[in-house]
gemmi code that builds the backbone of each chain (N, CA, C; Angstrom):
import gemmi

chains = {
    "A": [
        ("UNK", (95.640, 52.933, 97.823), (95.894, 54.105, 98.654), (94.816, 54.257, 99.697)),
        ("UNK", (93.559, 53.970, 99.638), (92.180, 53.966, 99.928), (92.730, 53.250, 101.699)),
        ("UNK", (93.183, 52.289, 101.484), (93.268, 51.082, 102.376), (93.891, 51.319, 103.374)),
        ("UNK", (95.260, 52.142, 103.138), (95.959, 52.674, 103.982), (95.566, 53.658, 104.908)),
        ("UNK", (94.792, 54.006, 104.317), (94.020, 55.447, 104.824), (93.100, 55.545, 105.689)),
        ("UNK", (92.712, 53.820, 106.044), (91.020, 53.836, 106.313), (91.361, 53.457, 107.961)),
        ("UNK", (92.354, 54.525, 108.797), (91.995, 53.867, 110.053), (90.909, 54.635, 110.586)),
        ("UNK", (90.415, 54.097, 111.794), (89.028, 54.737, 112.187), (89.320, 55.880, 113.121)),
        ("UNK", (88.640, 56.809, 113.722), (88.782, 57.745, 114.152), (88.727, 59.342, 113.350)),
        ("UNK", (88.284, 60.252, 114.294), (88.666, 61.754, 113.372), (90.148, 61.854, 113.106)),
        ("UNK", (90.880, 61.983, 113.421), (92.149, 62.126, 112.648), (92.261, 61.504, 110.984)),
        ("UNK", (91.771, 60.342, 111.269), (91.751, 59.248, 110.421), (90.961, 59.395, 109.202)),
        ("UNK", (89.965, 60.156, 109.212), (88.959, 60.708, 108.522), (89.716, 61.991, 107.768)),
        ("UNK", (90.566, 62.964, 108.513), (90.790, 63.805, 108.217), (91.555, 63.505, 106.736)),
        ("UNK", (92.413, 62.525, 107.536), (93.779, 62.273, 106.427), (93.205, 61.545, 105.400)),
        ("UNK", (92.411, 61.010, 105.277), (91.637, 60.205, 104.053), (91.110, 61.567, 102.777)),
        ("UNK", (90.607, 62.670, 103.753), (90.155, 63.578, 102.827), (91.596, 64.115, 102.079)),
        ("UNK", (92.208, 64.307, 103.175), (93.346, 65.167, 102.459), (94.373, 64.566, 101.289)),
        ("UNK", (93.894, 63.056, 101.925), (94.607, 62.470, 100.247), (94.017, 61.603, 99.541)),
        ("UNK", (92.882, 62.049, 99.400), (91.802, 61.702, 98.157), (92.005, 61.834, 96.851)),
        ("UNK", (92.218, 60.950, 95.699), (92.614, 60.864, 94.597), (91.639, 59.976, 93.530)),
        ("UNK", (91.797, 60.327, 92.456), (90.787, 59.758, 91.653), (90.894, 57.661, 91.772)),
        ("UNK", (90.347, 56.895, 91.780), (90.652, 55.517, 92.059), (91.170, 55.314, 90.498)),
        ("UNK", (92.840, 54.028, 90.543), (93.130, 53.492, 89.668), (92.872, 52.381, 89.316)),
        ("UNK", (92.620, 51.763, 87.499), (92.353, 51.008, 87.162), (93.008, 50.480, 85.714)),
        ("UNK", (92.811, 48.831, 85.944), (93.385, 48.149, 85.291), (93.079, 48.587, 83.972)),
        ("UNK", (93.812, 48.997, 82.930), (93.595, 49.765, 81.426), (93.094, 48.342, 80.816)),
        ("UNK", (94.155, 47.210, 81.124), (93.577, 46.390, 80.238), (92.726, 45.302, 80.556)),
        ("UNK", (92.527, 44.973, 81.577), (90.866, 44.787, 81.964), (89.785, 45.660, 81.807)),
        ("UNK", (89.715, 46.924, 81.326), (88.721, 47.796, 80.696), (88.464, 46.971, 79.823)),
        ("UNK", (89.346, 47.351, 78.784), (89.427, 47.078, 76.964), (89.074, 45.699, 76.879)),
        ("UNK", (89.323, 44.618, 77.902), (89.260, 42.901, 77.983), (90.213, 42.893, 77.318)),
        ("UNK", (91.653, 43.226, 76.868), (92.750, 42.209, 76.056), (92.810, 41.096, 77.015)),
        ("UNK", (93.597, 40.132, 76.124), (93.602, 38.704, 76.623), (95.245, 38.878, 76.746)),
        ("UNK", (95.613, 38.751, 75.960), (96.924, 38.740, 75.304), (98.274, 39.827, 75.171)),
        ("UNK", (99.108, 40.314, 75.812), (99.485, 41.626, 75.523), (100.994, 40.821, 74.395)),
        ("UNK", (100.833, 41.942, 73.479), (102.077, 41.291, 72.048), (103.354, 42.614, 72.453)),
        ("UNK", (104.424, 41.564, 72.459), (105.455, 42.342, 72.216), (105.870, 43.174, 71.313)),
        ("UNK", (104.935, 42.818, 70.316), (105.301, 43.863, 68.713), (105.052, 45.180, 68.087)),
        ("UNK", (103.773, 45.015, 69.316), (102.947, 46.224, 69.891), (103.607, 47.208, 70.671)),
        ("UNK", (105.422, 47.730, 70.724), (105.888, 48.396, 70.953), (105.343, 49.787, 72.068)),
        ("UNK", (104.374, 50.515, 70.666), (104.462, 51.824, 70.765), (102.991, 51.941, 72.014)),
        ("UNK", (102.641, 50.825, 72.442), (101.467, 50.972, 73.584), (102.518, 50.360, 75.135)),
        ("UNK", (103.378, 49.876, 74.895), (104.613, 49.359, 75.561), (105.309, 50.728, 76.301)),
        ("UNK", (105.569, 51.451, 75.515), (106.095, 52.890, 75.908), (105.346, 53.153, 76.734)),
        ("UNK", (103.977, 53.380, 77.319), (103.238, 54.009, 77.703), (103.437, 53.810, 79.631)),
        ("UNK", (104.346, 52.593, 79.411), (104.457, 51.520, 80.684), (105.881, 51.744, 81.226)),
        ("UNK", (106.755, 52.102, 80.771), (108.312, 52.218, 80.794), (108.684, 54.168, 80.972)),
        ("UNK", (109.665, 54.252, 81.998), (110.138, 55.450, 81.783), (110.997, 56.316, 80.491)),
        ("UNK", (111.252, 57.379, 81.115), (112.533, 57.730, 79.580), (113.508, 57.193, 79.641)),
        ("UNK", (113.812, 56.734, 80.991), (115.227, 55.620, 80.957), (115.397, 54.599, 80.352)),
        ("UNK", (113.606, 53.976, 80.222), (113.610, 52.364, 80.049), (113.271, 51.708, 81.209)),
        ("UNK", (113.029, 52.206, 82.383), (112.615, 51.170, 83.634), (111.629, 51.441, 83.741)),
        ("UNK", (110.995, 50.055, 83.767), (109.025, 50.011, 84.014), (109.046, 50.245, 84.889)),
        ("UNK", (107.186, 50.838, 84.523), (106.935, 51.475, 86.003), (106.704, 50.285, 86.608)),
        ("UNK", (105.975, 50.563, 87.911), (105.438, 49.828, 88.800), (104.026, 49.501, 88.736)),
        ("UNK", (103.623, 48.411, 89.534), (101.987, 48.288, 88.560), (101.185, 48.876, 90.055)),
        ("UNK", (101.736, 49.738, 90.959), (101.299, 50.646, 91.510), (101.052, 52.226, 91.281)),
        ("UNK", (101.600, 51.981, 90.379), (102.143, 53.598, 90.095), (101.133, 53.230, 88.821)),
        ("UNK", (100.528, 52.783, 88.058), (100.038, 52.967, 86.656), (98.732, 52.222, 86.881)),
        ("UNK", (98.693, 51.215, 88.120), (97.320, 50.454, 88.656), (96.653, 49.260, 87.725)),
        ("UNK", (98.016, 48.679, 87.275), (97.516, 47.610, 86.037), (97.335, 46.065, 87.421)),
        ("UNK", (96.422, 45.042, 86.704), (96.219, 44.365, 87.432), (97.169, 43.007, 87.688)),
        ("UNK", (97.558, 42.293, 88.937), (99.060, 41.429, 88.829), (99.295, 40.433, 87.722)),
        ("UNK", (97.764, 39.704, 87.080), (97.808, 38.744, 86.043), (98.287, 39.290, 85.121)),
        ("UNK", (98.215, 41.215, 84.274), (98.422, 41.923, 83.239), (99.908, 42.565, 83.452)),
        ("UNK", (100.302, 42.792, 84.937), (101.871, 42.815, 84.978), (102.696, 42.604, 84.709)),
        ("UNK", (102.285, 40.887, 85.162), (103.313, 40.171, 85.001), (103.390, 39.877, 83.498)),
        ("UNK", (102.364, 39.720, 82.331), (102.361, 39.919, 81.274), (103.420, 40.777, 80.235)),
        ("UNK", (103.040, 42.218, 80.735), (103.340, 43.057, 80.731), (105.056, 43.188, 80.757)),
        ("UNK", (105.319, 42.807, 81.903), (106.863, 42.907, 81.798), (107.587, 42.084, 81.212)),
        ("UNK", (107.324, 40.723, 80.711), (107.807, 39.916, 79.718), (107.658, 40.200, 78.288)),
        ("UNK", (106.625, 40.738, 77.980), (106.612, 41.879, 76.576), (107.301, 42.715, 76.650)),
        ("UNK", (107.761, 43.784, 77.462), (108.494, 44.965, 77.454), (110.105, 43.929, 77.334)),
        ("UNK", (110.617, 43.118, 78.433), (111.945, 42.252, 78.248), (111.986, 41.898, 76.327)),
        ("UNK", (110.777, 41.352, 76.494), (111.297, 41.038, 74.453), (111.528, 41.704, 74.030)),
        ("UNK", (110.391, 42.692, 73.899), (110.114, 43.806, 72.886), (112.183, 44.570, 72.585)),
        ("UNK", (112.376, 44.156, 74.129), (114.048, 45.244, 74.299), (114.947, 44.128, 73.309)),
        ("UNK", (115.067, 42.384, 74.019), (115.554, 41.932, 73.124), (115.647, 42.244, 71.554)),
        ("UNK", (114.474, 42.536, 70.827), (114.354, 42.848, 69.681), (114.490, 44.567, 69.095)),
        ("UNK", (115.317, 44.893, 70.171), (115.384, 46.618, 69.736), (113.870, 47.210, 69.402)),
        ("UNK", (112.825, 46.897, 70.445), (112.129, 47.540, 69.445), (111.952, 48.898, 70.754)),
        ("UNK", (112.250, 48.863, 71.715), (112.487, 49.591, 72.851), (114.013, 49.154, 73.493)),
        ("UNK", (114.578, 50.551, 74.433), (115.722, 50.506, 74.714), (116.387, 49.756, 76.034)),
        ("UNK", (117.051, 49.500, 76.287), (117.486, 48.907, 77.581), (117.635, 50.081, 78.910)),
        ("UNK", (117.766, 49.692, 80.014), (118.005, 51.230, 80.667), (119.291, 51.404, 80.776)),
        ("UNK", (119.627, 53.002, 80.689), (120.020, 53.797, 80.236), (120.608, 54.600, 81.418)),
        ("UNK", (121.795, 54.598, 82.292), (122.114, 55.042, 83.369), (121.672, 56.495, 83.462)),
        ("UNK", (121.297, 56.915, 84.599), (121.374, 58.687, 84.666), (122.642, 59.453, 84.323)),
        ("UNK", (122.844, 59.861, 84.093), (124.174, 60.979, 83.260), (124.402, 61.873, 84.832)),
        ("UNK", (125.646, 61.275, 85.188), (126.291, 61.980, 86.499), (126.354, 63.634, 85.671)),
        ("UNK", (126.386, 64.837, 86.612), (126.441, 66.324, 86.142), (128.079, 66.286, 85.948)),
        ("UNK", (128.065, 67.132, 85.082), (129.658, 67.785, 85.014), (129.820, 69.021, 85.748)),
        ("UNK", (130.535, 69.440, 86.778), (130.503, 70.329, 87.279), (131.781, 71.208, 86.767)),
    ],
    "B": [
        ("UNK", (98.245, 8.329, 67.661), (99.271, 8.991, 68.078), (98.748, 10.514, 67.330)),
        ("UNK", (98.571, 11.360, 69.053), (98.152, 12.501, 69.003), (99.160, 13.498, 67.930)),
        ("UNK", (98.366, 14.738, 67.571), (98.854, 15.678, 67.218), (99.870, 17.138, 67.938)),
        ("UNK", (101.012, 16.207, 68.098), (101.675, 17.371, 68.964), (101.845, 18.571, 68.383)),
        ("UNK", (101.461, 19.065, 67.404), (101.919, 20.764, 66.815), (101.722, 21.405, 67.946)),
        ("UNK", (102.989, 22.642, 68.345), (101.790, 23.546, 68.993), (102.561, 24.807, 68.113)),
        ("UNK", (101.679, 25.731, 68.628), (101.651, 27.098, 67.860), (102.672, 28.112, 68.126)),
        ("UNK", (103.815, 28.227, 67.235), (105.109, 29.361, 67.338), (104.718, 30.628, 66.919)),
        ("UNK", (105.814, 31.057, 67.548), (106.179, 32.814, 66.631), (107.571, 32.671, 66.464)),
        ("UNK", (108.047, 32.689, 65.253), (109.671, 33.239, 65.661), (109.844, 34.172, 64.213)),
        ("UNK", (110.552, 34.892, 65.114), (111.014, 36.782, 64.543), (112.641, 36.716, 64.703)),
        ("UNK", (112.542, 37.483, 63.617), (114.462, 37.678, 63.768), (114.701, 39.128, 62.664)),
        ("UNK", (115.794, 39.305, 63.155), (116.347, 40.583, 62.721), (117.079, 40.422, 61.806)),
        ("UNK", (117.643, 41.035, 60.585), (118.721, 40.522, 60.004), (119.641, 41.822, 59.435)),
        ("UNK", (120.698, 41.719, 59.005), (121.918, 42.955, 59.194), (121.103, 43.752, 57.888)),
        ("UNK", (121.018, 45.126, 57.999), (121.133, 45.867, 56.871), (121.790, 45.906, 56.047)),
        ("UNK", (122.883, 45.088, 55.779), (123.697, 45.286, 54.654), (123.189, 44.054, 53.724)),
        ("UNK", (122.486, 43.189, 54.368), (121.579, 41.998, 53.607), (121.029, 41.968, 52.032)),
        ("UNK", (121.249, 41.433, 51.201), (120.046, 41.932, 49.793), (118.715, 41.340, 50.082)),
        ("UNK", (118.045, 41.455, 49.421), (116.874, 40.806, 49.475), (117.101, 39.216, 48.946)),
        ("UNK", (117.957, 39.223, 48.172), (117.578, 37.266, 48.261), (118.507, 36.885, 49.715)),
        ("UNK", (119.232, 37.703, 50.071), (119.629, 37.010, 51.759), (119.044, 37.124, 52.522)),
        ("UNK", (118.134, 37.886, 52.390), (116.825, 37.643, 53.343), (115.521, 36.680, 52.874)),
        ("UNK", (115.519, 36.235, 51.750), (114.740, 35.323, 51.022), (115.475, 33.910, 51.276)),
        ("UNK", (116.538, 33.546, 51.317), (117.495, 32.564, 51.518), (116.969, 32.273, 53.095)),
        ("UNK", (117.079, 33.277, 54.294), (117.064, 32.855, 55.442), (115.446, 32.431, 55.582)),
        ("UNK", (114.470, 33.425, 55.384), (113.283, 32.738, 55.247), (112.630, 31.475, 54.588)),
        ("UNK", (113.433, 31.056, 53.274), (112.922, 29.554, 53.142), (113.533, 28.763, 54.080)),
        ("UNK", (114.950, 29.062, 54.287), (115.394, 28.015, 54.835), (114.601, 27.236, 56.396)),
        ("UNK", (113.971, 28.647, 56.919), (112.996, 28.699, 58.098), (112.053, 27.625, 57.718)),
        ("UNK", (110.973, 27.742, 56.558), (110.280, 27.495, 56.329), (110.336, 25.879, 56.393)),
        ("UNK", (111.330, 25.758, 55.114), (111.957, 24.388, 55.088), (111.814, 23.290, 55.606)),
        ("UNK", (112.371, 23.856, 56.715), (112.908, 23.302, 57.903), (111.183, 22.570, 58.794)),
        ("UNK", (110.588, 23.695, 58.972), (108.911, 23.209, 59.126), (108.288, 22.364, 58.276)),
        ("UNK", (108.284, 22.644, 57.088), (107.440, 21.715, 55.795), (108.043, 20.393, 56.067)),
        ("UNK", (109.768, 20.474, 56.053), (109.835, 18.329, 56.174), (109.453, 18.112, 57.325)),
        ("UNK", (109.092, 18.312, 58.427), (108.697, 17.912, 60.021), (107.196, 17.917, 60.030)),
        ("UNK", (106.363, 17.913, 58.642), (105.222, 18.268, 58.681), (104.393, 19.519, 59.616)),
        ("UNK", (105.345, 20.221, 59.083), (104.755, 21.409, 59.982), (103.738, 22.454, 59.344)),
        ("UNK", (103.218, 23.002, 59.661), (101.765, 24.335, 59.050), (102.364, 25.726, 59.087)),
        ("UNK", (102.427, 26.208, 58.145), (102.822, 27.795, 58.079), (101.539, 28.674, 57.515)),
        ("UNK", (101.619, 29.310, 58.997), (100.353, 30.304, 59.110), (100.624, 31.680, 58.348)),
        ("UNK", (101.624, 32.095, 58.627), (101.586, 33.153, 57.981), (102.948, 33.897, 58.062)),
        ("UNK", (103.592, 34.801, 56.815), (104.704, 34.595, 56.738), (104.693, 36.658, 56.660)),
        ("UNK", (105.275, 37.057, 57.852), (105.450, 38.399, 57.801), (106.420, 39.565, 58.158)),
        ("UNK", (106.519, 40.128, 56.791), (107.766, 41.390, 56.086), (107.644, 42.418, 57.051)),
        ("UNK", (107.920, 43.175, 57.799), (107.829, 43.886, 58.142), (109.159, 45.451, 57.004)),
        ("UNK", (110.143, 44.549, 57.109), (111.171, 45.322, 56.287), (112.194, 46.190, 56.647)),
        ("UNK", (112.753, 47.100, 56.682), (113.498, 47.848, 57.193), (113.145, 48.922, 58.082)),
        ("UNK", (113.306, 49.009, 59.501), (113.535, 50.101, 60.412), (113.987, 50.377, 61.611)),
        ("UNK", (113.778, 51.044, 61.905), (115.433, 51.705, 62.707), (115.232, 51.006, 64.299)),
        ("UNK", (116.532, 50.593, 64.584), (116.694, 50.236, 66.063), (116.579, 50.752, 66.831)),
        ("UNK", (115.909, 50.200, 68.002), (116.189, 51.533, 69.747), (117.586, 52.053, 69.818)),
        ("UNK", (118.787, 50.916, 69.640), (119.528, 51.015, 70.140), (120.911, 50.023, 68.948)),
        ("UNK", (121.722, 50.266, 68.838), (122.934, 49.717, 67.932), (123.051, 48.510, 68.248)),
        ("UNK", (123.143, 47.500, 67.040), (123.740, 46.438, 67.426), (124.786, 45.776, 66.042)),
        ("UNK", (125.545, 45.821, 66.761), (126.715, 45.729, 66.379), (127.091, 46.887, 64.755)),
        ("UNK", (127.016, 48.204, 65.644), (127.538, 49.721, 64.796), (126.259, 49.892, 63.847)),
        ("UNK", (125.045, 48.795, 63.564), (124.048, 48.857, 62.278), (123.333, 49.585, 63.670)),
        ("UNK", (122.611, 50.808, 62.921), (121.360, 51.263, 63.637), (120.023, 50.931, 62.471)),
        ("UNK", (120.196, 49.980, 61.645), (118.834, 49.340, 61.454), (118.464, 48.243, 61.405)),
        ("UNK", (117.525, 47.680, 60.628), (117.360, 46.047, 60.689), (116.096, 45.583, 59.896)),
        ("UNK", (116.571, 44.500, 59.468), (115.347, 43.956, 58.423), (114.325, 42.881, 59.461)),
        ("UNK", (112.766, 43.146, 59.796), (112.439, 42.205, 60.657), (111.451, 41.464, 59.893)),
        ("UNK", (111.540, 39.946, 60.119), (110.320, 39.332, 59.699), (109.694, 38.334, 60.684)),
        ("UNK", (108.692, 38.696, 60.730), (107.930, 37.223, 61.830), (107.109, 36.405, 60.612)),
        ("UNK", (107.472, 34.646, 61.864), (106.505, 33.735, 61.215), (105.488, 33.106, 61.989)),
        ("UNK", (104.490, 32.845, 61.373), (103.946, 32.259, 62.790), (103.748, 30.661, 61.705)),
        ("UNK", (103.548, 29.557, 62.578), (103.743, 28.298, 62.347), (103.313, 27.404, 63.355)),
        ("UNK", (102.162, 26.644, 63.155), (102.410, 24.995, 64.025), (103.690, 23.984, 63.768)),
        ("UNK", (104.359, 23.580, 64.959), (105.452, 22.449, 64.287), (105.712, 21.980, 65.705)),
        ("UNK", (106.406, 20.891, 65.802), (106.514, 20.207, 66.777), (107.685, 20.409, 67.675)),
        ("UNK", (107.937, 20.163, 69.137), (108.890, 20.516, 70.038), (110.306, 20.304, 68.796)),
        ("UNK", (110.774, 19.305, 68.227), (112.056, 19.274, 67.680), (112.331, 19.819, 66.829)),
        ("UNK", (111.465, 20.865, 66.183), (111.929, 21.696, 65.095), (112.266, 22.613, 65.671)),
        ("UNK", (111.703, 23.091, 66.991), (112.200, 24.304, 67.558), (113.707, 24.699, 67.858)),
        ("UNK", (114.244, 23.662, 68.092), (115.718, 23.218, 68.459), (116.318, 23.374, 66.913)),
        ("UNK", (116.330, 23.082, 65.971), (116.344, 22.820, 64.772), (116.947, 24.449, 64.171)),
        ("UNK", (115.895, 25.205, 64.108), (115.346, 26.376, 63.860), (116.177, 27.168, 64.459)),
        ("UNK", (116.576, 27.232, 65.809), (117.378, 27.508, 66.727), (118.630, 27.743, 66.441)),
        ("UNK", (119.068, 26.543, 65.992), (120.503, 26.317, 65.600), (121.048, 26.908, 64.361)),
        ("UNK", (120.351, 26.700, 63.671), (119.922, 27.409, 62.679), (120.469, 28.787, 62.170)),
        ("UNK", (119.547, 29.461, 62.630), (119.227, 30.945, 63.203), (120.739, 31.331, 64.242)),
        ("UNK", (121.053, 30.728, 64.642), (122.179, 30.826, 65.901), (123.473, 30.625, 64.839)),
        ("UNK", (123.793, 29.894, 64.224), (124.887, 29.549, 63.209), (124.891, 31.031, 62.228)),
        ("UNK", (123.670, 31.364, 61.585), (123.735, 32.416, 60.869), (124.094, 33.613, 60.654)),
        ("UNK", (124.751, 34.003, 60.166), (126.047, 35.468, 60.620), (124.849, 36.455, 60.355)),
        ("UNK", (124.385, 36.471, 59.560), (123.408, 37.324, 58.537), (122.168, 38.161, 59.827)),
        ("UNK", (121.316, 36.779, 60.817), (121.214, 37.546, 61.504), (121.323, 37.792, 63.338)),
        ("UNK", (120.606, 38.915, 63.443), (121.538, 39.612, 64.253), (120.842, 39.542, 65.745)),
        ("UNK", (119.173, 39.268, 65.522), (118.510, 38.878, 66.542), (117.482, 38.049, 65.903)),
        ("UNK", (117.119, 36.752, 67.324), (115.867, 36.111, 66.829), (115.013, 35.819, 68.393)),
        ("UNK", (114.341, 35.438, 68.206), (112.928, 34.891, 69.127), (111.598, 34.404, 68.765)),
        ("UNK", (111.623, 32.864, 69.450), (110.988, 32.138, 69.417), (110.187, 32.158, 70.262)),
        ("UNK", (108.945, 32.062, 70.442), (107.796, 31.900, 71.627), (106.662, 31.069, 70.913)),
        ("UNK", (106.021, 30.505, 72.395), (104.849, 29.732, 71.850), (103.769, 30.941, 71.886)),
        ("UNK", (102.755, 30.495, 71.110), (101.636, 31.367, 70.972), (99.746, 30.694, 71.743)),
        ("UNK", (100.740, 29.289, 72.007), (98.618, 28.541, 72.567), (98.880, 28.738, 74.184)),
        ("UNK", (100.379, 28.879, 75.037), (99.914, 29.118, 76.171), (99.327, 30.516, 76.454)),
        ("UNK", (98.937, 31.092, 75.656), (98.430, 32.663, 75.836), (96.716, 31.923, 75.937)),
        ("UNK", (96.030, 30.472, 75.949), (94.844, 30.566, 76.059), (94.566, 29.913, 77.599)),
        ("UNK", (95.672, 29.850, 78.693), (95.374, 29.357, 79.985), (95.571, 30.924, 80.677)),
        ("UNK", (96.351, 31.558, 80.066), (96.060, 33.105, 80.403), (94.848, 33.638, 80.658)),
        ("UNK", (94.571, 33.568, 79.206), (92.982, 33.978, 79.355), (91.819, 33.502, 79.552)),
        ("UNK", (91.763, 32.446, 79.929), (90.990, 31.854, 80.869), (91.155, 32.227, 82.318)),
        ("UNK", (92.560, 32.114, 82.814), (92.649, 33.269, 84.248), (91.950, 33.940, 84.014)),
        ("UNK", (91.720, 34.993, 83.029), (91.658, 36.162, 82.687), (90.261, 36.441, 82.991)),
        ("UNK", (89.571, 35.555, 82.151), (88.344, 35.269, 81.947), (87.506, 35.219, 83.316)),
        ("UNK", (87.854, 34.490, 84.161), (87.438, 33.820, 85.467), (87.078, 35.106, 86.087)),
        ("UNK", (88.859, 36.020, 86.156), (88.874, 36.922, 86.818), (87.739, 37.921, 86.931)),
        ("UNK", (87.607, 38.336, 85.478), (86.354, 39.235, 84.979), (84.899, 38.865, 85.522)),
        ("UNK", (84.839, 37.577, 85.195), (83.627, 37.250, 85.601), (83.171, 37.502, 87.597)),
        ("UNK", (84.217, 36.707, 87.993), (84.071, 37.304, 89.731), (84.014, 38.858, 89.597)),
        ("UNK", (84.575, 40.049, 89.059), (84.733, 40.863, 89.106), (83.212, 41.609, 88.943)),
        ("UNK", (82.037, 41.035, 87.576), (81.265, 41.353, 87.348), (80.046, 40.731, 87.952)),
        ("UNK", (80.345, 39.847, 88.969), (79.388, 39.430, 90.065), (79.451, 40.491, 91.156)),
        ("UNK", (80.729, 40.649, 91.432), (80.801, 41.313, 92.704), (80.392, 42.758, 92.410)),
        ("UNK", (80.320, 43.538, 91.249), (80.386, 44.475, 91.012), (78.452, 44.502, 90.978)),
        ("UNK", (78.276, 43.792, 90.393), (76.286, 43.757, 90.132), (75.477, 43.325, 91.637)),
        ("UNK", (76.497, 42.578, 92.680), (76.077, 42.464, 93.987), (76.034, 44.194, 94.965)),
        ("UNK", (77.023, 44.641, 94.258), (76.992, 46.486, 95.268), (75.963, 46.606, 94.673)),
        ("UNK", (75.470, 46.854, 93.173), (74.858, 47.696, 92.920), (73.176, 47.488, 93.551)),
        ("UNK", (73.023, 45.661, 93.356), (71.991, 45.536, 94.373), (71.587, 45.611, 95.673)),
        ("UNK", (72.622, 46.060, 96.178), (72.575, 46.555, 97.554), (72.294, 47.541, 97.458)),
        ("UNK", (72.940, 48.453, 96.808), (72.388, 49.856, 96.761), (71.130, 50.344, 96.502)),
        ("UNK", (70.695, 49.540, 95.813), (69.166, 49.513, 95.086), (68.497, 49.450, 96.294)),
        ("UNK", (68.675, 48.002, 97.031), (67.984, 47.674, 98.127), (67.668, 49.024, 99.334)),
        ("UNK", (68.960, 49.785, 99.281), (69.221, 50.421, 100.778), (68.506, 51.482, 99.727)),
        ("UNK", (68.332, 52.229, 98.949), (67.405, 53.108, 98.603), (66.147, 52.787, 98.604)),
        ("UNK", (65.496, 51.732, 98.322), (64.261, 51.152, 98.378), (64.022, 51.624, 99.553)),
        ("UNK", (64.508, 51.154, 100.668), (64.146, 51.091, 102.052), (63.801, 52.499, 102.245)),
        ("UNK", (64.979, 53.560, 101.901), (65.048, 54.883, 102.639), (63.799, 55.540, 102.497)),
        ("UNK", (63.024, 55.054, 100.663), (62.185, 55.468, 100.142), (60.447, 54.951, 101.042)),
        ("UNK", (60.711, 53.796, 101.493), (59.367, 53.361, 102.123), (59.600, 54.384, 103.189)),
        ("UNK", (60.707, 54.268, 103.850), (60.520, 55.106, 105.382), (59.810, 56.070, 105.362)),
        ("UNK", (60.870, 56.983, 103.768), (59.767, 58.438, 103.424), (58.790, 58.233, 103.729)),
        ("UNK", (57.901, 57.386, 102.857), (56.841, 57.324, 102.420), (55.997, 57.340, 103.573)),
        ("UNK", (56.118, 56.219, 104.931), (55.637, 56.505, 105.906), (55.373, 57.552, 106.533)),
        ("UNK", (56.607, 58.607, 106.641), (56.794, 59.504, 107.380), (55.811, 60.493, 107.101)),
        ("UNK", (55.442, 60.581, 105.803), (54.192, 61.673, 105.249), (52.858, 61.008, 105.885)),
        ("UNK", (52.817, 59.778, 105.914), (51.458, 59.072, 106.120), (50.815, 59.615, 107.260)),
    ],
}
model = gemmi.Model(1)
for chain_id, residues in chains.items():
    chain = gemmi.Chain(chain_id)
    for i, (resn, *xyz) in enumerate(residues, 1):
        res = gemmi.Residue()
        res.name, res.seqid = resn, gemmi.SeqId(i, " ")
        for name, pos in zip(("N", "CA", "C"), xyz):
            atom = gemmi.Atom()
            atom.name, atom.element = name, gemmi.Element(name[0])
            atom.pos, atom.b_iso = gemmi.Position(*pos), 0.0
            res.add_atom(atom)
        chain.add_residue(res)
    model.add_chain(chain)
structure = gemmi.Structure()
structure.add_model(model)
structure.setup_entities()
């Protein structure tokens, strides 16, 4: 977000303040996992909506090597029911 | 003539209406199947009965067991078929478990540039305070 933000000038300055946000980071480059396990479900959730569609690794700030990880565990994990497939939005009944 | 083992996981689901020796039946037969191919069984694990995300086929539960095992590319196929022929169960998956160590070696690399570059700001910073601090220091002189 930082990056986008950084053109030069006062204007430019302005808008940087006004959307200043805490910086995101890779959860699992903190911790050093090597490995992310599909079996490991219930830390899986943490990554996926209530629908079932992962987030984005913008939106949660995981790093592209742990992504791409990441989303091939969540695909199994579904193969194996241990999380759900997505789940259309429910049109309203009017 | 090298040692081709490389290192599996395979997990499978099996119907709740199963007894326990039909789930004892499908697990040797797993096993089996590894031991004549000279294969290594690491470790053999029950997890047991619980509930699905989601239905498959009207059962909302399931018996799961993982194995993990060294054995060679043709048992995998083997195992496969296997498992695929078997009415009993209802999901399986196979994965290797040693390409997870070129991962982390990426992984590894990554960290390390990460913790150069990160100990290079901080010596800069050090540096550019040093400085500010002599200037002080002059400035009183």
């Amino acid at each position: 977000m930082s990056n986008q933000n950084s053109s030069s000038g006062p204007s430019g300055r302005y808008q940087k303040k006004f959307y200043f946000s805490r910086r995101k980071y890779c959860i699992f480059c903190k911790d050093k996992i090597k490995f992310i396990d599909y079996k490991n479900y219930k830390m899986l959730e943490n990554f996926i909506l209530e629908t079932g569609k992962i987030l984005p690794a913008r939106v949660t700030g995981t790093c592209t090597l742990h992504q791409k990880q990441l989303t091939k565990a969540i695909k199994r994990a579904r193969h194996m029911a241990f999380l759900k497939f997505i789940e259309p939005k429910r049109e309203r009944v009017t | 003539m090298p040692n081709m083992n490389r290192n599996y996981e395979i997990g499978f689901v099996i119907n709740p209406e199963a007894t326990e020796e039909d789930v004892k039946k499908v697990i040797d037969s797993v096993v089996e199947i590894i031991k004549k191919a000279n294969g290594n069984i690491e470790n053999v694990d029950e997890w047991g009965r619980r509930r699905l995300a989601y239905p498959i086929k009207g059962h909302n539960e399931g018996i799961y067991t993982f194995i993990t095992a060294d054995m060679g590319g043709a048992v995998f196929f083997e195992i496969e078929r296997r498992l695929k022929l078997n009415e009993k169960v209802m999901r399986f998956i196979i994965n290797r478990l040693d390409d997870k160590m070129k991962k982390a070696n990426r992984l590894t690399k990554k960290w390390k540039r990460m913790e150069r570059l990160s100990k290079r700001n901080i010596e800069e910073e050090a540096i550019a305070v040093e400085i500010s601090d002599e200037e002080k220091e002059e400035d009183y002189e």
